[in-house]
C-alpha positions as a Markdown table, in Angstrom:
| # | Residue | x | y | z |
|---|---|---|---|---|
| 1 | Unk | -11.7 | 7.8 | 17.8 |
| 2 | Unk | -10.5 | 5.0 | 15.5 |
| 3 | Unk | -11.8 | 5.5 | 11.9 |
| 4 | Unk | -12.2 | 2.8 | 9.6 |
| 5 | Unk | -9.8 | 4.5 | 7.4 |
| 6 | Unk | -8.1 | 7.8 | 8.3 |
| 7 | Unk | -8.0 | 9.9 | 5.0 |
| 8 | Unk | -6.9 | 13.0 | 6.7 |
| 9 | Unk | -4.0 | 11.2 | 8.4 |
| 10 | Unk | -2.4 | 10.4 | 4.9 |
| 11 | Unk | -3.5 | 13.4 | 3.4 |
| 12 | Unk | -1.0 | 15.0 | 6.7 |
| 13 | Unk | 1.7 | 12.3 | 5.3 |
| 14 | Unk | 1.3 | 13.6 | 1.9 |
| 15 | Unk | 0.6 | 17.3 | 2.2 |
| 16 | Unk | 3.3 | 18.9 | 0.5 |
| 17 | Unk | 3.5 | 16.8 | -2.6 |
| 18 | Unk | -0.2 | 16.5 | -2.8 |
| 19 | Unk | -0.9 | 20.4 | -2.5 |
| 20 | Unk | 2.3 | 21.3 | -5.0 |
| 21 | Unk | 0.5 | 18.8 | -7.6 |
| 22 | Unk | -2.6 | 20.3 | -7.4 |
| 23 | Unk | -1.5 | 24.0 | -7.8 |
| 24 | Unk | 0.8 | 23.4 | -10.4 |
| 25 | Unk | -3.4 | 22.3 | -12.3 |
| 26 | Unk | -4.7 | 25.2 | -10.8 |
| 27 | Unk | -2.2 | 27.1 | -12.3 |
| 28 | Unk | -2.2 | 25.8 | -15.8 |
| 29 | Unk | -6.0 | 25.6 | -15.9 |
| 30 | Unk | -5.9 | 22.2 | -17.8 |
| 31 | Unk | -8.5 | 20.8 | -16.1 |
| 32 | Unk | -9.9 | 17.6 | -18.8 |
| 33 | Unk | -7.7 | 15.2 | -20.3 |
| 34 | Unk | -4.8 | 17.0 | -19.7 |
| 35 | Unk | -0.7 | 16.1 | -19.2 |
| 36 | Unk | -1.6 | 14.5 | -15.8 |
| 37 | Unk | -4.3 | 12.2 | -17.0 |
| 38 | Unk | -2.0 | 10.7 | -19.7 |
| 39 | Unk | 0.6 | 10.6 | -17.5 |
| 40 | Unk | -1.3 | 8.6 | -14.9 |
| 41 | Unk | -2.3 | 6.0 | -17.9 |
| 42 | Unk | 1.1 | 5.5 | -19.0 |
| 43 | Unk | 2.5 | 5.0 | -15.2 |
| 44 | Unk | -0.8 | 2.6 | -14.6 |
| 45 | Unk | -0.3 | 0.6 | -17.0 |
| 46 | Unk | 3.1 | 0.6 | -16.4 |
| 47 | Unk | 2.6 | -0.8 | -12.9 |
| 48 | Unk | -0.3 | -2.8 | -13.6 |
| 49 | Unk | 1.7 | -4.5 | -16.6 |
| 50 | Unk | -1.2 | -4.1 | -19.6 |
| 51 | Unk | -0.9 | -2.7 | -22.8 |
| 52 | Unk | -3.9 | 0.2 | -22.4 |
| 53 | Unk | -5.0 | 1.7 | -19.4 |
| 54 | Unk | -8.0 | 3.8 | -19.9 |
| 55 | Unk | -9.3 | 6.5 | -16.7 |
| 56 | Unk | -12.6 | 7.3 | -16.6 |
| 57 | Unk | -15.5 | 9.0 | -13.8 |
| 58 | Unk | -16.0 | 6.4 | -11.4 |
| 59 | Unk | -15.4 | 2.7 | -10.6 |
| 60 | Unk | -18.8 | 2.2 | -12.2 |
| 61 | Unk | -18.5 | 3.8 | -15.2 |
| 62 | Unk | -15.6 | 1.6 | -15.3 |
| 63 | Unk | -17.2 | -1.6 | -15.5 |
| 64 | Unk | -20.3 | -0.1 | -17.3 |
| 65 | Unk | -17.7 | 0.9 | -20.2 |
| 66 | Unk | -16.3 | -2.1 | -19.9 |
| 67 | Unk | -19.7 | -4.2 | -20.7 |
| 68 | Unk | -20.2 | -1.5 | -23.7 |
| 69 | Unk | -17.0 | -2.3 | -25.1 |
| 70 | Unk | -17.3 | -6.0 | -25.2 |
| 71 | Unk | -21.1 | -5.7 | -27.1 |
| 72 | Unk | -22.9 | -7.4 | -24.0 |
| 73 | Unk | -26.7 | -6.8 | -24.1 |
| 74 | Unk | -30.3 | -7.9 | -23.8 |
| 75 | Unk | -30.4 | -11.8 | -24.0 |
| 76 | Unk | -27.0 | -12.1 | -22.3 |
| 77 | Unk | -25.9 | -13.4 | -19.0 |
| 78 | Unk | -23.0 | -12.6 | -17.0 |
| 79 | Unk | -22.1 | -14.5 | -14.4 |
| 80 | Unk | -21.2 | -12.7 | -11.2 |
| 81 | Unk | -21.4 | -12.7 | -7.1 |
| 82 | Unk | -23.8 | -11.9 | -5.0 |
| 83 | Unk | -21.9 | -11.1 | -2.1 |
| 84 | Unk | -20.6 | -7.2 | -3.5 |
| 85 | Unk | -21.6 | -3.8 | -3.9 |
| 86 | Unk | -24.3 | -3.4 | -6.2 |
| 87 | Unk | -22.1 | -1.2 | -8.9 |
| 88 | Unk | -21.0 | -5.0 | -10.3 |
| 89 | Unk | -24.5 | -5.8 | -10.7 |
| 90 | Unk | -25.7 | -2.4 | -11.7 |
| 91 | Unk | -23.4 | -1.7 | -14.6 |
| 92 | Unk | -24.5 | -5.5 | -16.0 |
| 93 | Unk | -28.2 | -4.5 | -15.9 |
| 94 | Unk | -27.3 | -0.9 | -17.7 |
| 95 | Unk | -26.5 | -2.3 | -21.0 |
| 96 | Unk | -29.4 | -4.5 | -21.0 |
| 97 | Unk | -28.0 | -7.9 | -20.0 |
| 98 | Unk | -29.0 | -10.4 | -17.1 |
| 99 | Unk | -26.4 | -10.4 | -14.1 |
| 100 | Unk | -26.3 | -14.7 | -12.9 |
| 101 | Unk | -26.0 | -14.7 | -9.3 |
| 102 | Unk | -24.0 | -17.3 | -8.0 |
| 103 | Unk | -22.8 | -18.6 | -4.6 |
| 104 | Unk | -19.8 | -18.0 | -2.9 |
| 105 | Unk | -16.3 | -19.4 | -1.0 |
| 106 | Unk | -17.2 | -19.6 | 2.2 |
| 107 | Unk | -13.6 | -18.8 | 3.1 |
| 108 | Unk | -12.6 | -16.0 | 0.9 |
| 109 | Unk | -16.1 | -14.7 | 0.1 |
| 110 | Unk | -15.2 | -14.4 | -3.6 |
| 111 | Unk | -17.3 | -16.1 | -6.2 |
| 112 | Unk | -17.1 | -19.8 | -5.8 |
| 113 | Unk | -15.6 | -21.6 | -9.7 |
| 114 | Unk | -17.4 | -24.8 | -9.4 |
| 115 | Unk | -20.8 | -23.0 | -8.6 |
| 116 | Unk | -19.4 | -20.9 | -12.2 |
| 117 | Unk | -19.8 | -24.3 | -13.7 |
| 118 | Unk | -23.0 | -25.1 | -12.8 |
| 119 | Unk | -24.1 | -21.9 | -13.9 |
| 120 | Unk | -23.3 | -21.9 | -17.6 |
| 121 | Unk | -26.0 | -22.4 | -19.6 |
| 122 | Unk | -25.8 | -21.8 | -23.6 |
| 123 | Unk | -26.9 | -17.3 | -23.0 |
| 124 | Unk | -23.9 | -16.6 | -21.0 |
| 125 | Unk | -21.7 | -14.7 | -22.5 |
| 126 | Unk | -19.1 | -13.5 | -20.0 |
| 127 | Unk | -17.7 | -14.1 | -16.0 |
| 128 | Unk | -17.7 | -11.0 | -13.8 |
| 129 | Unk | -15.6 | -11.9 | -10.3 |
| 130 | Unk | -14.8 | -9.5 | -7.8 |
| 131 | Unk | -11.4 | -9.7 | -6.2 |
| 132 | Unk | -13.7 | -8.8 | -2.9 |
| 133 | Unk | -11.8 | -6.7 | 0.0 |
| 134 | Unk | -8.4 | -7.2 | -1.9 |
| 135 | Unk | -8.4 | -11.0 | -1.9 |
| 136 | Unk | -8.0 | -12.4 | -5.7 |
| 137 | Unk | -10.3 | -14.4 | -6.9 |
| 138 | Unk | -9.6 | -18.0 | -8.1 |
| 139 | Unk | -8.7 | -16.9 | -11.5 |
| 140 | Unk | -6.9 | -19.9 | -12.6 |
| 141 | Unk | -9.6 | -21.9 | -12.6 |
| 142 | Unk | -12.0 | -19.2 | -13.6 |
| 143 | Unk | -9.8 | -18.7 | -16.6 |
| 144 | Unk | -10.0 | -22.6 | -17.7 |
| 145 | Unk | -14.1 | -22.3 | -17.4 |
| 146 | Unk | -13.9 | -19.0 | -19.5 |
| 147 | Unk | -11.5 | -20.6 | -22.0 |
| 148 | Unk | -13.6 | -24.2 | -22.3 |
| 149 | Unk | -16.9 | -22.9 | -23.0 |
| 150 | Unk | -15.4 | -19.4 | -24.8 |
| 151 | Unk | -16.7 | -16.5 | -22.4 |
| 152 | Unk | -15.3 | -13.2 | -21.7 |
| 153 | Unk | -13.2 | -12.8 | -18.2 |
| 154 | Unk | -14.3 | -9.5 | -17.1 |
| 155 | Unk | -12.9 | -7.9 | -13.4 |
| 156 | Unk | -14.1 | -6.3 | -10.5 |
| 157 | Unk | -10.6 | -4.6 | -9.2 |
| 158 | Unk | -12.2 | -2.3 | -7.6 |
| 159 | Unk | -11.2 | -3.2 | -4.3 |
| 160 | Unk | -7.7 | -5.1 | -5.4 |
| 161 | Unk | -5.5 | -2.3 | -6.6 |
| 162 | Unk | -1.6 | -4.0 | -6.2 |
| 163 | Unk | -3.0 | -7.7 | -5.6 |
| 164 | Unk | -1.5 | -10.0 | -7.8 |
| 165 | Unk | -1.1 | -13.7 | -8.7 |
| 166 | Unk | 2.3 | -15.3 | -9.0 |
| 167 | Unk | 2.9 | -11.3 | -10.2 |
| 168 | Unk | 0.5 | -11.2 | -12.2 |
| 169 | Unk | -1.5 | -7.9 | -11.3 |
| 170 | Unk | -5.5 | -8.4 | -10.9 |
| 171 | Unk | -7.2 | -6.9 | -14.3 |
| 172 | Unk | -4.0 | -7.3 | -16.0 |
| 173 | Unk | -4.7 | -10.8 | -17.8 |
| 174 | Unk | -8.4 | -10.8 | -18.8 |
| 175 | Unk | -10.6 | -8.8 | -21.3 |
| 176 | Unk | -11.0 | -5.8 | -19.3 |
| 177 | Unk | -10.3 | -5.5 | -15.8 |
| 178 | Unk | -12.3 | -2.2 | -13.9 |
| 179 | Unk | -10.7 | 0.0 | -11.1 |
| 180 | Unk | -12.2 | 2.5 | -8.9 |
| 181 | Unk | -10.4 | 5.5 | -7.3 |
| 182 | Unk | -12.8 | 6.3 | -4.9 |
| 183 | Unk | -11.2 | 7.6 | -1.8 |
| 184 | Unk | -11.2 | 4.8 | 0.9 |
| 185 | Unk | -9.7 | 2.6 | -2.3 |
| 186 | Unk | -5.7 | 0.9 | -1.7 |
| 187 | Unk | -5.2 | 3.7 | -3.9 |
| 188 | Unk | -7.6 | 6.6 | -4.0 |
| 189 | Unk | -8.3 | 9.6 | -5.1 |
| 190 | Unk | -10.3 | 13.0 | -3.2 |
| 191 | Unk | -13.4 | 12.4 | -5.2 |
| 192 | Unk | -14.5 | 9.7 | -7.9 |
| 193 | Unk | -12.4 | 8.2 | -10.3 |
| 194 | Unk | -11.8 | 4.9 | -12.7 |
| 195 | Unk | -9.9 | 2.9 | -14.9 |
| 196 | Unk | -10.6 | 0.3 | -17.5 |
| 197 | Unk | -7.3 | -2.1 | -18.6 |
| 198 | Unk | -7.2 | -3.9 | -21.4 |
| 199 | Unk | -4.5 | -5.6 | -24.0 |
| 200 | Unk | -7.0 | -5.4 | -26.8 |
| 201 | Unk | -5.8 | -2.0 | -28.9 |
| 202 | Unk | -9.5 | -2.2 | -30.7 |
| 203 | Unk | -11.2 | -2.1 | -27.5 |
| 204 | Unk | -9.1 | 0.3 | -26.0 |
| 205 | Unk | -10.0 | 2.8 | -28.7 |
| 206 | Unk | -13.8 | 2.1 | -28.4 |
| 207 | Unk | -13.4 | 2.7 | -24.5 |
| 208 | Unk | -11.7 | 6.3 | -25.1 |
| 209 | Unk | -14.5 | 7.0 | -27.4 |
| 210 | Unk | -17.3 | 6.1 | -25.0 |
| 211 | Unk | -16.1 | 7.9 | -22.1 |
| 212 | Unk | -15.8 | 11.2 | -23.8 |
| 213 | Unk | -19.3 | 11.1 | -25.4 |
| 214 | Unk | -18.4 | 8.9 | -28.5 |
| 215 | Unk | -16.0 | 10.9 | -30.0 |
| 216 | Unk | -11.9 | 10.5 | -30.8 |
| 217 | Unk | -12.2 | 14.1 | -32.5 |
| 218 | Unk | -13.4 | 17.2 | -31.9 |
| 219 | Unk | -17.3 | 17.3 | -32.9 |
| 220 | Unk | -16.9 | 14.4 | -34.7 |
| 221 | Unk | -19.5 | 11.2 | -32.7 |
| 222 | Unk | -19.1 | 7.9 | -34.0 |
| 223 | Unk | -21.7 | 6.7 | -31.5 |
| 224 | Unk | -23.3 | 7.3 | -28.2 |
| 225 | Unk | -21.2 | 7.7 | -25.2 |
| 226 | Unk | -20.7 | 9.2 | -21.7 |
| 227 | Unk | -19.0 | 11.8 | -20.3 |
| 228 | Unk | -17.1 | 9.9 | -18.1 |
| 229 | Unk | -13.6 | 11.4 | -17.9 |
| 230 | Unk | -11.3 | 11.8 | -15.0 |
| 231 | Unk | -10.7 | 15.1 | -13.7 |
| 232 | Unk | -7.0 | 16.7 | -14.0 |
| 233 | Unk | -6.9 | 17.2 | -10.5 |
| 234 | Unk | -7.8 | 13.8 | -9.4 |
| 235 | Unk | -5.1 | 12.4 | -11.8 |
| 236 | Unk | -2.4 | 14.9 | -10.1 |
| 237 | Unk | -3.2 | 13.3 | -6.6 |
| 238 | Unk | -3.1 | 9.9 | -8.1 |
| 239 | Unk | -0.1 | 10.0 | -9.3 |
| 240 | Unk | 1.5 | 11.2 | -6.1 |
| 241 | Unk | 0.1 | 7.9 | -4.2 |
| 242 | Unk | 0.7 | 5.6 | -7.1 |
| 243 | Unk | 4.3 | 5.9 | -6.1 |
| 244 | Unk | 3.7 | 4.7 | -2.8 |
| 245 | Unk | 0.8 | 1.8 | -3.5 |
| 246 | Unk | 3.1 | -1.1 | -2.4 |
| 247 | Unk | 4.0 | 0.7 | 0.7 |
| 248 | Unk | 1.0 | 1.2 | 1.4 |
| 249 | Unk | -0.1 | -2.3 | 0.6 |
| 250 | Unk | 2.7 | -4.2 | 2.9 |
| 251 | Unk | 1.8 | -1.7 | 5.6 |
| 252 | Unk | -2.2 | -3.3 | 5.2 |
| 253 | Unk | -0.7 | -6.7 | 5.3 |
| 254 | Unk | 1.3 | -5.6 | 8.1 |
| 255 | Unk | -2.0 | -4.4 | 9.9 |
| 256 | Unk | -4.4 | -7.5 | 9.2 |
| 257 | Unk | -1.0 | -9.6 | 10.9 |
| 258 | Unk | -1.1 | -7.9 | 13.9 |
| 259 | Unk | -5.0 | -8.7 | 13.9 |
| 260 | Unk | -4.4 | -12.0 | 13.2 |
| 261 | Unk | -2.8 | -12.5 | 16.4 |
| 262 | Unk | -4.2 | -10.9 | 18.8 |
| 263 | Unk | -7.5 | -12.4 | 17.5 |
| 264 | Unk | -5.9 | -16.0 | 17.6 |
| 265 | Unk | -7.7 | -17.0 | 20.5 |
| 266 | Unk | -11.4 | -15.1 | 20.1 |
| 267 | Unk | -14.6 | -16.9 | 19.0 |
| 268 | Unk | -14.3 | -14.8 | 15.5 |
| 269 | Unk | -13.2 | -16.1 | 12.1 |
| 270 | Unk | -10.2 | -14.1 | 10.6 |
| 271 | Unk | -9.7 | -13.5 | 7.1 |
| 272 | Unk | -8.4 | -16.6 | 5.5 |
| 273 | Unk | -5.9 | -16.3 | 2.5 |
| 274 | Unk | -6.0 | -19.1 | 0.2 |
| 275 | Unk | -2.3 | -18.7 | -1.2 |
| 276 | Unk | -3.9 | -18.3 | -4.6 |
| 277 | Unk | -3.1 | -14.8 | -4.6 |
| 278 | Unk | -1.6 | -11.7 | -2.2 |
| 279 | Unk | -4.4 | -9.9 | -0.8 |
| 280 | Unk | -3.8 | -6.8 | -0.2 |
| 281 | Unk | -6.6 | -5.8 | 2.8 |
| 282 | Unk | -9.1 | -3.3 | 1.4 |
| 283 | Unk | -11.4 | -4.1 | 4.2 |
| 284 | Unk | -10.4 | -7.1 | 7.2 |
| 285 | Unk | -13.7 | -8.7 | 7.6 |
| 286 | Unk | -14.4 | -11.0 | 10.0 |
| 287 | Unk | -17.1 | -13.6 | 11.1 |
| 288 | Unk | -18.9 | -14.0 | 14.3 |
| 289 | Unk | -22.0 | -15.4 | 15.4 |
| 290 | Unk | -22.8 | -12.3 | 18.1 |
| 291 | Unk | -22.1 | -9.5 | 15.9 |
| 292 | Unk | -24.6 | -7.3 | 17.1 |
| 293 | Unk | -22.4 | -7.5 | 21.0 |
| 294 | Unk | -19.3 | -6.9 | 19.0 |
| 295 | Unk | -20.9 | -3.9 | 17.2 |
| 296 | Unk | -22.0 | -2.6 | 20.5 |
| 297 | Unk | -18.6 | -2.3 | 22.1 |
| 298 | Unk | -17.0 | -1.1 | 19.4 |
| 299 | Unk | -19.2 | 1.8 | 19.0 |
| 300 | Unk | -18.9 | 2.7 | 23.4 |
| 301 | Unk | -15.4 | 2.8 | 22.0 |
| 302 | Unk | -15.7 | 5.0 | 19.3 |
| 303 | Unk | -13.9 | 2.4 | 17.4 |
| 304 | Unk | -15.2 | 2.6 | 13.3 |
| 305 | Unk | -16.7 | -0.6 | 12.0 |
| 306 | Unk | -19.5 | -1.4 | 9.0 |
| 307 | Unk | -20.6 | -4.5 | 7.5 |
| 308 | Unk | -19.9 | -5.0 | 4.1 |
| 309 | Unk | -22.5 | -6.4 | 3.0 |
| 310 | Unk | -25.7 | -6.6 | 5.2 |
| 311 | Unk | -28.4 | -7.7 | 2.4 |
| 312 | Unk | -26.7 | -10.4 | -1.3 |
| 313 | Unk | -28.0 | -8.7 | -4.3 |
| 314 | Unk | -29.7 | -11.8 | -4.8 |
| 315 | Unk | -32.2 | -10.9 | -2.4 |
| 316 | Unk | -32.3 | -6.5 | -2.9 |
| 317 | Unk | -35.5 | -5.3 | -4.6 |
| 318 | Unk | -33.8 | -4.0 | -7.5 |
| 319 | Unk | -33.3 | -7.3 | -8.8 |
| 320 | Unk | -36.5 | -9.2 | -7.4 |
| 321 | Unk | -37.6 | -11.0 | -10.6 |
| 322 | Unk | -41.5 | -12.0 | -11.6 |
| 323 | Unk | -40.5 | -14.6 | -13.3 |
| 324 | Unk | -38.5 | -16.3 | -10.8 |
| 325 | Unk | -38.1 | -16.3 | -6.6 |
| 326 | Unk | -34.6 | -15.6 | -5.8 |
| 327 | Unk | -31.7 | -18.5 | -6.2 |
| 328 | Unk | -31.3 | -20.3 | -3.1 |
| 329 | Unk | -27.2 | -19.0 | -1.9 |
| 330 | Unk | -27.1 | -20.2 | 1.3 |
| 331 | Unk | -23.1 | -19.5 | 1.8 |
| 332 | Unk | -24.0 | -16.0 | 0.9 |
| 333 | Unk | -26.5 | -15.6 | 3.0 |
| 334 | Unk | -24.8 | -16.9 | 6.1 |
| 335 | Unk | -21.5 | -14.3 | 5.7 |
| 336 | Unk | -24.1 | -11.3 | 5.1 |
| 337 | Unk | -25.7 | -12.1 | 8.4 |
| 338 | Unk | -21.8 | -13.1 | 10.5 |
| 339 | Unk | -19.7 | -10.4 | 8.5 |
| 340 | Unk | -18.3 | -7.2 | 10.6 |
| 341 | Unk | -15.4 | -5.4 | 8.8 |
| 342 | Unk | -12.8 | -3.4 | 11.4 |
| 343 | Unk | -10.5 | -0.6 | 10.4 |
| 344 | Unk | -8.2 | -1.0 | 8.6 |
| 345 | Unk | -5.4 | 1.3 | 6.3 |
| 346 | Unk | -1.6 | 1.7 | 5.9 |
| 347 | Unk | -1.3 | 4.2 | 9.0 |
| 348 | Unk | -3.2 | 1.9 | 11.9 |
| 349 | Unk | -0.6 | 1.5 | 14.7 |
| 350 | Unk | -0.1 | -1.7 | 16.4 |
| 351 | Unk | -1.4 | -0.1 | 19.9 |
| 352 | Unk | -4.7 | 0.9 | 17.8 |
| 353 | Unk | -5.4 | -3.3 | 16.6 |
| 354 | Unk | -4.7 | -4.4 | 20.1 |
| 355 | Unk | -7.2 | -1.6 | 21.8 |
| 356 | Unk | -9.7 | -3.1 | 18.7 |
| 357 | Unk | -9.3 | -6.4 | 19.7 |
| 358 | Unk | -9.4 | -5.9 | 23.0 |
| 359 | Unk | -12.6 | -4.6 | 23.1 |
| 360 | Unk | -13.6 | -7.5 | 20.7 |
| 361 | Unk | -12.6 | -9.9 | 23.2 |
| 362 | Unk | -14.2 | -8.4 | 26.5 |
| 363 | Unk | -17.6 | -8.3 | 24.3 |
| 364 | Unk | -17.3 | -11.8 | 24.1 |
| 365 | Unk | -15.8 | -12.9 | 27.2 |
């Protein structure tokens, strides 16, 4: 069998360093907010070149703190993506504000600027891209639109840990940008984890507050929060991987090459890479009009596959409006129903991509 991502294979890779860091918590019995959690901060932020990095529960709690911090609510709209996991959409609607849904590169599949533009009406308040399957979003020109009409920049890095532009990391360079650690991330942990970065001290102090229910000291609640705090453990295994993201990230590039080639001459559409940015291949997603033969062969093979994502959140019940029948997104649309993502992580071998695209080619011969 060919996973989409083997977890147990790096876990082999990592073993001793991995097991080491986790006993030495065990031993101390430091579970919350202990020396590993700070330590992971200050080497995240570090690498990811911002003043504050702030952990937190999960990748959603990370963007839900985020919204919290920057005082969006009811009568707001943020401008995001349909094309995405619903946690982006989720966490606007939690603190009361209107997600914008808007259509897409039909290229990249990240949220397209000039469809932004048209967007902006005088209740948006902020811009919410997703750097989707590690591939950074146009943030240049998202960045002029947010700096002409004075909205917040806001990212979903969930998916982009190490991706940068011109070396400048994703969520380094914006308000807040929001980071998951769950374990099929670049960089991932063995159970749920986030991170919120920020340059803005102020807002950095608010977010330590929220995620540990509202409080800086002991007993003492300036407001309502969450318990939202990374777990010793998860931070000890973190920071063992941390040290080996880029690695990991050139051997993903290395991968989505090799599939590259040997899907140069198949009636599928590769993953394009606009130059804007280096993706770094959380998921290679591809496009093909006979997905469901593809699909077919891939599961006789025991070869992983998923499609990421079947329905636009434009269209999923929980945001089904009375008011209004949902926007009209065709481009959005039309990669939910062509979109098949392969496997894809650091440890693939080249023998593995050519067996996959083998057995993509003879299900469309």
């Amino acid at each position: 069998m060919i996973p989409m991502v083997d977890l147990k294979r790096q876990y082999q890779d990592l073993r001793g360093e991995i097991d080491a860091a986790v006993t030495e918590v065990l031993e101390s019995t430091r579970f919350i907010l202990g020396p590993n959690v700070h330590a992971l901060e200050s080497e995240l932020a570090e690498y990811l070149g911002v003043t504050h990095a702030i952990s937190c529960a999960s990748g959603t709690d990370a963007l839900h703190l985020a919204l919290r911090a920057a005082d969006l609510g009811p009568g707001d709209e943020v401008i995001t993506t349909p094309f995405t996991f619903i946690a982006t959409a989720e966490a606007i609607r939690y603190v009361g504000a209107e997600p914008v849904f808007v259509d897409i590169d039909p290229r990249t599949f990240n949220i397209d600027p000039e469809a932004v533009a048209r967007a902006i009406t005088p209740r948006t308040r902020a811009i919410l891209p997703v750097h989707l399957f590690g591939q950074p979003a146009d943030m240049p020109a998202l960045t002029r639109l947010a700096e002409d009409h004075l909205l917040l920049l806001i990212e979903d890095c969930a998916q982009s840990f190490g991706a940068h532009i011109d070396g400048v990391q994703t969520g380094s360079a914006t308000a807040f940008g929001c980071f998951s650690f769950f374990p099929s991330k670049n960089l991932g942990g063995f159970g749920d984890g986030g991170l919120i970065t920020t340059n803005c001290t102020p807002a950095a102090e608010r977010l330590l507050k929220l995620r540990n229910h509202g409080s800086r000291v002991r007993y003492h609640h300036d407001e309502i929060g969450y318990n939202s705090r990374l777990d010793e453990i998860q931070a000890a295994i973190l920071r063992v991987k941390l040290k080996r993201i880029d690695a990991f990230n050139q051997a993903r590039r290395r991968v989505a090459a090799r599939y590259a080639e040997a899907l140069a001459d198949v009636a599928v559409e590769t993953p394009f890479e606009d130059g804007i940015g280096l993706h770094v291949y959380h998921q290679y997603t591809v496009l093909t009009e006979r997905r469901e033969a593809v699909m077919a062969a891939l599961q006789e093979a025991d070869i992983g596959h998923a499609i990421y994502y079947p329905i636009p959140l434009h269209r999923q019940a929980a945001f089904d409006s009375r008011d209004a029948p949902p926007p009209d997104l065709p481009v959005a649309e039309s990669v939910a129903a062509r979109c098949l993502s392969l496997p894809v992580f650091p440890e693939l071998e080249d023998a593995q991509v050519d067996f996959i695209a083998e057995r993509i080619r003879g299900a469309l011969a």
